[in-house]
N, C-alpha and C positions, 0 to 999 in steps of 0.2 A: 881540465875543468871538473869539478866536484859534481856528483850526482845533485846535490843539493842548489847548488847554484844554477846548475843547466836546467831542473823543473822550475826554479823561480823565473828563469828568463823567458824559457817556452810560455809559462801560465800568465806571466806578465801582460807578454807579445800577444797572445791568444784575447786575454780580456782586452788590452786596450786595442786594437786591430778589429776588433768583432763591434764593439764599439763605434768607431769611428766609422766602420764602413758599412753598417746598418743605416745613418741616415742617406748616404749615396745611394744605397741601394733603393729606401725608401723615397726618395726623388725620383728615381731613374724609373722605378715602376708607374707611381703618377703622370709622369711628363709622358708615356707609353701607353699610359692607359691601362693598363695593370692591376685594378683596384678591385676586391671581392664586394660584392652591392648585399646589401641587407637580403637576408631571408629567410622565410618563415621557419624553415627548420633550421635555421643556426642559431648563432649565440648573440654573432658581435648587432648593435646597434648603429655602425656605421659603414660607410664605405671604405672598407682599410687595403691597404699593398699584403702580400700573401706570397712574397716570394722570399721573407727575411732568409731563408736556409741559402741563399748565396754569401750572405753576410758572413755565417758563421763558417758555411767551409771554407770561404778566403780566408775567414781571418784566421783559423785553427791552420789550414795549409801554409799560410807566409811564418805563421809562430814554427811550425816544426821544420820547413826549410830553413828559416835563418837559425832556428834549435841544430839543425844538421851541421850547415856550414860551420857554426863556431865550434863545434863539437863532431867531427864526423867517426868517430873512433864510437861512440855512445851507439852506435847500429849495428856492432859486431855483436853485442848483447844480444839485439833479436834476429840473430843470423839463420842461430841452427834451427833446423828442418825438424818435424817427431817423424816417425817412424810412417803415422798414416799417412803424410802427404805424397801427395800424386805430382801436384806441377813443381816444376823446377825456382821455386818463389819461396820466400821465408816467411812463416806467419805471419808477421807484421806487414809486409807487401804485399800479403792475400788478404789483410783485414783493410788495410787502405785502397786496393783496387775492389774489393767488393762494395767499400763504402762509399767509394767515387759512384760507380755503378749505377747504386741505388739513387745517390745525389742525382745522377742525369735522368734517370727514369721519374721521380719525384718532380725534377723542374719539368721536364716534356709536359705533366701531366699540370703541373700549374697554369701552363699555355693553352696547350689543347684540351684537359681531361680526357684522359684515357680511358676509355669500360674496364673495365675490374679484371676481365681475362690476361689481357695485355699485361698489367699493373701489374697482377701476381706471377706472371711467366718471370719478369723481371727480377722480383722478388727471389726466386727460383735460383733463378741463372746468380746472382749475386753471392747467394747461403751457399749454390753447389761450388763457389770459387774460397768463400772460407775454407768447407766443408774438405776440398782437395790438395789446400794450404795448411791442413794440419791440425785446424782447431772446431772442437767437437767436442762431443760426449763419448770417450773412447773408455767404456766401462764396462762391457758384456763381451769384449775380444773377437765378435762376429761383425765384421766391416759393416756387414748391409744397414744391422740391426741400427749399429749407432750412429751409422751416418745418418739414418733415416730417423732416428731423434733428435741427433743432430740442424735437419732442416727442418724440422717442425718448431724447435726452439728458436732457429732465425726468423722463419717468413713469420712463426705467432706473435714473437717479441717486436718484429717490426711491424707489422699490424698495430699489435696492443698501443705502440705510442703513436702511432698515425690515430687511433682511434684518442688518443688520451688528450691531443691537441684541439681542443674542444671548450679552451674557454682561456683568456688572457694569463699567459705566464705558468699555465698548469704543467705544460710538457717539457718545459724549457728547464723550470725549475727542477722538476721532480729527475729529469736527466741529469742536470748538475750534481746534486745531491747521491743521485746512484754513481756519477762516476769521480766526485771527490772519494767515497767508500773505498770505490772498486784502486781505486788512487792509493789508496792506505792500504788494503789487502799489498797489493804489490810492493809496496814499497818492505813493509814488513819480513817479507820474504823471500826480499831478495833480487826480486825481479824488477831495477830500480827503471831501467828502460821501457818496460810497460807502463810504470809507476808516472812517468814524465808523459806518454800519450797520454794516458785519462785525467792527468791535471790540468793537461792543455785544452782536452775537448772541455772539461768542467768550468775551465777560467771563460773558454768562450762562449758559453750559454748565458755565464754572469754576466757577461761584456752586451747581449742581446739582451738580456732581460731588462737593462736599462731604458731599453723602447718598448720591451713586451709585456711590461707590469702592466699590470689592470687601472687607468683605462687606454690600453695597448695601441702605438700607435703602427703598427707593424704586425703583421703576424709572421710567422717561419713557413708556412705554406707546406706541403706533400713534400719539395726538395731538403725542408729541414726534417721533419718529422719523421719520414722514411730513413733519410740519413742518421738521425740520432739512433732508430730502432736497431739498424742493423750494428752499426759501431757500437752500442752497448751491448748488445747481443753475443758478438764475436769479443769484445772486451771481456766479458764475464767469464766466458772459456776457453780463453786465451793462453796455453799453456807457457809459462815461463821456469825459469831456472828457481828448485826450492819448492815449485807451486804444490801442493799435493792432492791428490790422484783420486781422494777417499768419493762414495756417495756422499756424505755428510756436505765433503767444499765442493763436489763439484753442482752439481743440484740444489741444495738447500739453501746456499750462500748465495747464489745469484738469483733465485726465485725471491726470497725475503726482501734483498736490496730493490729488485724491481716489481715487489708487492703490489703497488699502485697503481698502474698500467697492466698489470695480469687481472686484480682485482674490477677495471672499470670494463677492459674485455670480457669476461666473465660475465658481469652484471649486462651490458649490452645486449650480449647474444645469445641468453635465455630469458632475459625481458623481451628482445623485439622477439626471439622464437613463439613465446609463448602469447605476444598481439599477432601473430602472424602474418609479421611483415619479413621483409629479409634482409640480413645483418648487415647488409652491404648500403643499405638507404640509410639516409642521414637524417637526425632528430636530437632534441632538447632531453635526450636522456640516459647522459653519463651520469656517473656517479656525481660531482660537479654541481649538474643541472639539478641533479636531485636533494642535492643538501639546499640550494637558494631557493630551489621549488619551496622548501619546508620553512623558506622565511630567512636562513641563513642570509650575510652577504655576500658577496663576492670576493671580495677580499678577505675574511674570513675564511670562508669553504676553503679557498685558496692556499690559506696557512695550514691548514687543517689537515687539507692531502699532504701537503707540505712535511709537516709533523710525521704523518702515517708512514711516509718514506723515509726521515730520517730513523725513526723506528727501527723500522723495518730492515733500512741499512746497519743499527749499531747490532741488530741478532744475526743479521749475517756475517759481520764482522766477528761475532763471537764464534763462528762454525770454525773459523781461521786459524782460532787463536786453540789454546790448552785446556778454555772453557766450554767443553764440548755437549758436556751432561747440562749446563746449565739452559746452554745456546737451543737444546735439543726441546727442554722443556719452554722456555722462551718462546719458542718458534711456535711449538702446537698451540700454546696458547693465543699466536698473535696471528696464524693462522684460523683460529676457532672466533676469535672476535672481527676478524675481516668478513668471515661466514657469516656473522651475526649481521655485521653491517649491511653488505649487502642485502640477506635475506629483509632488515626492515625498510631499508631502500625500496626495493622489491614488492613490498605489502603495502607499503602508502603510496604507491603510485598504481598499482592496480587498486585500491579503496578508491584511488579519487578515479580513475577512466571507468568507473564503473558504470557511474549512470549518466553517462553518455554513449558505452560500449555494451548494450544489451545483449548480445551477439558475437561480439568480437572477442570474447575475452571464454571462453566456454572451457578451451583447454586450461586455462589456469584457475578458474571456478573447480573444473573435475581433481587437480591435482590437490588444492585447500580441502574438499571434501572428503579426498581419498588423505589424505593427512590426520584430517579430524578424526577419521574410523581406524587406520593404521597410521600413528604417527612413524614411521620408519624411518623418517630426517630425523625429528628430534631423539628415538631411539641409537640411531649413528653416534648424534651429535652426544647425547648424555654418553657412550660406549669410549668415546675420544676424549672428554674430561675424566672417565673413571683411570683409563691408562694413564694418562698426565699425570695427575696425582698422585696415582699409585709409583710412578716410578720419580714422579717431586720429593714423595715420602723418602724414599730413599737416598736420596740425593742430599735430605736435609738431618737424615737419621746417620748417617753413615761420613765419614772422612774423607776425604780423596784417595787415602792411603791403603781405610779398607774396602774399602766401594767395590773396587774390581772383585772383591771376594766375596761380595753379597750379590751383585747384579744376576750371577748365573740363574739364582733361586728366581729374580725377578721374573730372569727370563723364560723359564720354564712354567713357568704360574700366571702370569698376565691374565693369558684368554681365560683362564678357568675363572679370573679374579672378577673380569669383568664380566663374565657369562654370568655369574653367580648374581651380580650386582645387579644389572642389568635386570635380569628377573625379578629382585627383588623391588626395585623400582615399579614395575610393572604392575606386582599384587599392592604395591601402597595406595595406586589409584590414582597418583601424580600427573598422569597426563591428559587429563580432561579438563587444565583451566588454561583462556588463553593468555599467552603471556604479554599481550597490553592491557589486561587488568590484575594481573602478578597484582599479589599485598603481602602482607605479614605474614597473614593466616597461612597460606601459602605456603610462604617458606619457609614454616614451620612443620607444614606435613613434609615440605622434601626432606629437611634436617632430619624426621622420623624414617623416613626411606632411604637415607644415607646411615642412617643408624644399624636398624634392620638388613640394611645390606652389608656394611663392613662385618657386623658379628656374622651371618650368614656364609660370608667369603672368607674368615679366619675359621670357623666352625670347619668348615668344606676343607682349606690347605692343610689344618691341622690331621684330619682324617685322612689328608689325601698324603700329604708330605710334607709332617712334624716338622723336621728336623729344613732350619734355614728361617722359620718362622720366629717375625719380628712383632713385640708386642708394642714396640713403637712407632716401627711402619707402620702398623695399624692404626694408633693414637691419631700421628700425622695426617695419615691418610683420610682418615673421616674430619677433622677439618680441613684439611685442601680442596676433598670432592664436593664437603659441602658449600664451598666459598663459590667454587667455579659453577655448582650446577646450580646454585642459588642467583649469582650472579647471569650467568645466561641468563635464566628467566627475568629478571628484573630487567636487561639489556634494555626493551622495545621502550618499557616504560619511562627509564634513562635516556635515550637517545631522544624521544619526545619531548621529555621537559629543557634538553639540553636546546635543540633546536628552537623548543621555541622560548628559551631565553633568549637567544640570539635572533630571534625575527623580528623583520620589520617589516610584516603585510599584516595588511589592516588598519582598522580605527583603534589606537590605544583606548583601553577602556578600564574602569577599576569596577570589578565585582563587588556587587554590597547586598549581605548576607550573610546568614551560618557560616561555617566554616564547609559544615558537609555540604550545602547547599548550594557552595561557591566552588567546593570540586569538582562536584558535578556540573555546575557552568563551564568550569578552564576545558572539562575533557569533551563537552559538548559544543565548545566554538567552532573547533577547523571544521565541523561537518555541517556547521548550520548556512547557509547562504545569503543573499546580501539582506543587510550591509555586513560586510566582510568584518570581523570584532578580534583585535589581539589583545588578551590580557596581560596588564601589564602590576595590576597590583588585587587587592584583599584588604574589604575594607566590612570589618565584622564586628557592630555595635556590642553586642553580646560577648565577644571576648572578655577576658578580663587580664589580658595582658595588651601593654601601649605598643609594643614593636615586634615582631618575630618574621617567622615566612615558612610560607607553605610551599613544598617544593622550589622551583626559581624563581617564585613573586615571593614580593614582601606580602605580609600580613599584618592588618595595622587593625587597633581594637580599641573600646570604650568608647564613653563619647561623641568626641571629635572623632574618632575612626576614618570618616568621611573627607573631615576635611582635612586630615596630615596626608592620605590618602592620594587625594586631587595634589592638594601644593607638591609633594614631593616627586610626582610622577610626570606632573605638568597637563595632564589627563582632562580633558574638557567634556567625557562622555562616561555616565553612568549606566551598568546593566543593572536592576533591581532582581534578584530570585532571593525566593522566600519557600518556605515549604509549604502553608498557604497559595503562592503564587504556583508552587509544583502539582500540586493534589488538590482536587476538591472543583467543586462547583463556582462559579459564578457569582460573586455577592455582593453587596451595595458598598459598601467600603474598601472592595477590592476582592480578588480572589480566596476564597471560601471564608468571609467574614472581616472581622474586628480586621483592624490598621495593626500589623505587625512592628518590630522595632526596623528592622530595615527599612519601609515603607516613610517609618517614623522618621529615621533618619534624613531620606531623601528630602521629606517635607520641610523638613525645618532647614536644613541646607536650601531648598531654592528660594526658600521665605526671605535667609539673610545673607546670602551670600550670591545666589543665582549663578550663570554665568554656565550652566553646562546642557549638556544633552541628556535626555533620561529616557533609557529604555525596558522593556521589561523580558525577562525569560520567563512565559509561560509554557508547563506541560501539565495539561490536566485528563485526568481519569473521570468518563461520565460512563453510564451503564445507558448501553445501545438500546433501543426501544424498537420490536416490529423485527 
């Protein structure tokens, strides 16, 4: 039987089997009693069954048995043993009894819940049975060393997705997705019998998801979640025939592909660190919870991580391949914008527990403060785009053929390149604006500081070591640095208006005013309290153009501004701000005098049209007396 036709049979059996016995399962837990009850710190809003991961390991288990039987010759493939293995078992029957393992640890705890001690001993015992079966991170040639990264990369990746299972179809999917990847790595190279496990575990997460899409009538419970964490875990460092051995594939390729479960871990457990709770308590804020916090829906956020992971998987797929310098610069960048995410994640949810958490929140107040006076993240973070660049430039200057005969000079120059840079950043005075109100202005001083610094850093090589010095790299370089460090900063701002094009909290409302008048409203909504106002359009008499758009709203002008406004947004509620209504005193015809055109506008809309709600944004300046 063909390698090709045995993964179609397996992934078949695996979807339609995983399928069909999800709703038995989902029966068999109801009629049992079996059902997780709303609560305050989850997700779901109903009473759901939580033990779908029996679903999935039957039905992935009956796919690769009857995969066995019609094919039993297809297991000689993962016979041989590496070198590190201790027990008398083939990696593949160390990655399937450790993940059995985990499965039974996982259901025990869907019945009883387990305390956390227990749960991770298990976890333990599970990694040290991969870990003895051969597959590892065996990169430093000192057993301890790697075994013992070895198990930090098991028990954290299985964490990470026990923690990622946190909202309908998040975990399920974003598993698929890593091990269709991990599915094409192997197959690529040779190792067509791993290639056949990971399409079968990927066909049966499809086969689950059919129940587990949002609004989910099933979840996968700790027996699935644990189980998926460790099987992709040990799939990822899975040695096969072909496989190669580099840092590059062995590290970089499976961190990427499971970028999205590293990155929700990550953001969890220096968010609760730093409320000072403990990582191990359950709450409304994964990364997830924190994009529909911001107005996102559910099923969007959903696609979204979705996205992030196939991302994430097509650069680790590039570590595999011949594309290495591409994959290389890919990475840090997709790396640097995960950073980004999370860190805004991060900022708007401590802005909002703020004043409710007078107290509670002090170490992360200390660390904002200690930021503000030494930015030393954003000096990292600018230090890590100057390298990118620097070595994008040459990747874009240079051939494949003579690359290899310029990189050396790269690599002997880098730190000096970015020390230099770096510095020069610092005397341009660029770090003293925050970057949720990033403008133009802005990015026009850092373009000057990326200026100042690329001559500064040719200046420096040429004195230091002429000779390899590219006047193109240079070229390149100072627009890549300033794409990427421009872009950062713009990031917070970006991410704001994206989110809240996509929200749906609040009363749709259409701003009517200036244009600057009306920016100032959109970035003063989410902070003002009820009634709760989402802008949904710009509606500016004083334009003189009929249609355009300001950031993610439309902008409608002249006129009618008002009323294309209302019809096309379907908007039944006006905020009025005016720069009279901003500044000034108190006056008989309104805030600091005469009837402005906005005001004017509103008037003559309820005269002949009526039909809405009218509110007003006042902020005024009076001089304190006494």
């Amino acid at each position: 039987m063909s390698p090709i036709l045995l993964a179609g049979i397996v992934s078949g059996l695996a979807l339609v089997l995983t399928a069909a016995l999800t709703p038995l399962v989902r029966g068999a837990a109801i009629a049992a009693g079996l059902v997780r009850q709303v609560q305050s710190d989850r997700w779901h809003k109903r009473p759901t069954p939580a033990i779908g991961g029996v679903a999935i390991f039957l039905g992935l288990g009956l796919a690769l048995f009857i995969g066995y039987l019609l094919h039993p010759n297809a297991a000689q493939g993962l016979a041989p043993r590496p070198s590190q293995a201790w027990l008398p078992i083939s990696t593949w029957e160390g990655l399937i009894l450790g993940a059995t393992l985990m499965f039974l640890v996982g259901l025990v705890d869907d019945f009883v819940r387990l305390p956390p001690l227990p749960k991770l001993l298990g976890q333990i015992v599970a990694a040290l049975i991969l870990v003895l079966s051969g597959i590892g991170v065996w990169l430093t040639g000192v057993y301890a060393v790697d075994a013992a990264i070895s198990l930090l990369w098991f028990v954290g990746l299985t964490n990470a997705m026990n923690l990622l299972d946190n909202m309908d179809g998040l975990a399920a999917g974003t598993a698929a997705i890593a091990g269709a990847y991990l599915a094409v790595i192997f197959f690529l190279e040779g190792a067509v019998e791993m290639s056949v496990l990971s399409l079968g575990f990927s066909a049966a997460l499809v086969g689950f998801l059919a129940h587990n899409y949002p609004p989910a009538r099933i979840f996968m419970g700790d027996s699935g979640s644990l189980f998926l964490g460790l099987a992709l875990a040990g799939l990822a460092l899975a040695p096969g025939p072909g496989l190669s051995r580099s840092l590059a594939a062995v590290l970089a390729a499976p961190v990427l592909i499971l970028a999205v479960p590293i990155l929700d871990t990550t953001l969890v457990t220096i968010g609760r660190f730093l409320e000072g709770r403990p990582v191990s308590q359950g709450g409304k804020d994964h990364t997830s919870h924190r994009f529909v916090a911001l107005g996102m829906g559910e099923k969007p956020t959903l696609w979204l991580l979705w996205g992030m992971a196939a991302v994430g998987g097509l650069i680790g797929l590039m570590f595999r391949s011949s594309e290495r310098g591409t994959a290389l610069l890919a990475g840090g960048i997709l790396v640097g914008v995960v950073t980004l995410v999370g860190a805004y994640l991060l900022a708007v949810r401590f802005r909002a527990m703020e004043p409710d958490a007078a107290e509670g929140l002090s170490l992360y107040r200390f660390i904002v403060e200690s930021q503000r006076r030494y930015p030393v993240a954003v000096l990292f973070l600018d230090g890590v785009w100057i390298a990118l660049a620097y070595y994008g430039a040459y990747l874009i200057r240079w051939d494949p053929a003579g690359l290899p005969a310029e990189l050396p000079y790269f690599q002997s120059t880098v730190a000096i390149y970015v020390g230099v840079k770096v510095l020069a950043f610092m005397v341009s005075g660029i770090y003293g604006t925050p970057w949720s109100t990033f403008g133009l202005h802005d990015a026009t001083r850092v373009f000057r500081a990326n200026l100042l610094g690329t001559l500064l850093a040719a200046g420096t090589l040429f004195l230091i070591q002429p000779i390899g010095l590219s006047r193109g790299v240079m070229a390149i370089d100072l627009l890549l640095c300033t794409l990427l460090t421009v872009g950062a900063r713009f990031s917070f701002r970006l991410l704001e208006g994206t989110t809240r094009r996509f929200s749906k909290e609040g009363i749709p409302v259409v701003i009517l005013g200036d244009v600057e008048d009306a920016e100032l409203a959109v970035r003063q909504l989410p902070r003002l309290g009820e009634p709760r106002f989402r802008a949904v359009a710009i509606a500016s008499p004083g334009s003189g153009v009929a249609r355009t758009s300001l950031g993610a709203l439309p902008l409608f002008g002249g006129r009618a501004a008002l009323r294309h406004a209302i019809s096309e947004t379907g908007s039944g509620t006006v905020l009025l701000v005016e720069r009279n209504g901003l500044v000034g005193p108190v006056g008989p015809d309104g805030p600091g005098g005469p009837e402005g055109p906005g005001r004017t506008a509103l008037r003559r809309h309820l005269e002949t049209e009526g039909g809405v709600d009218a509110y007003e944004l006042r902020v005024t300046v009076r001089k304190l007396v006494g």
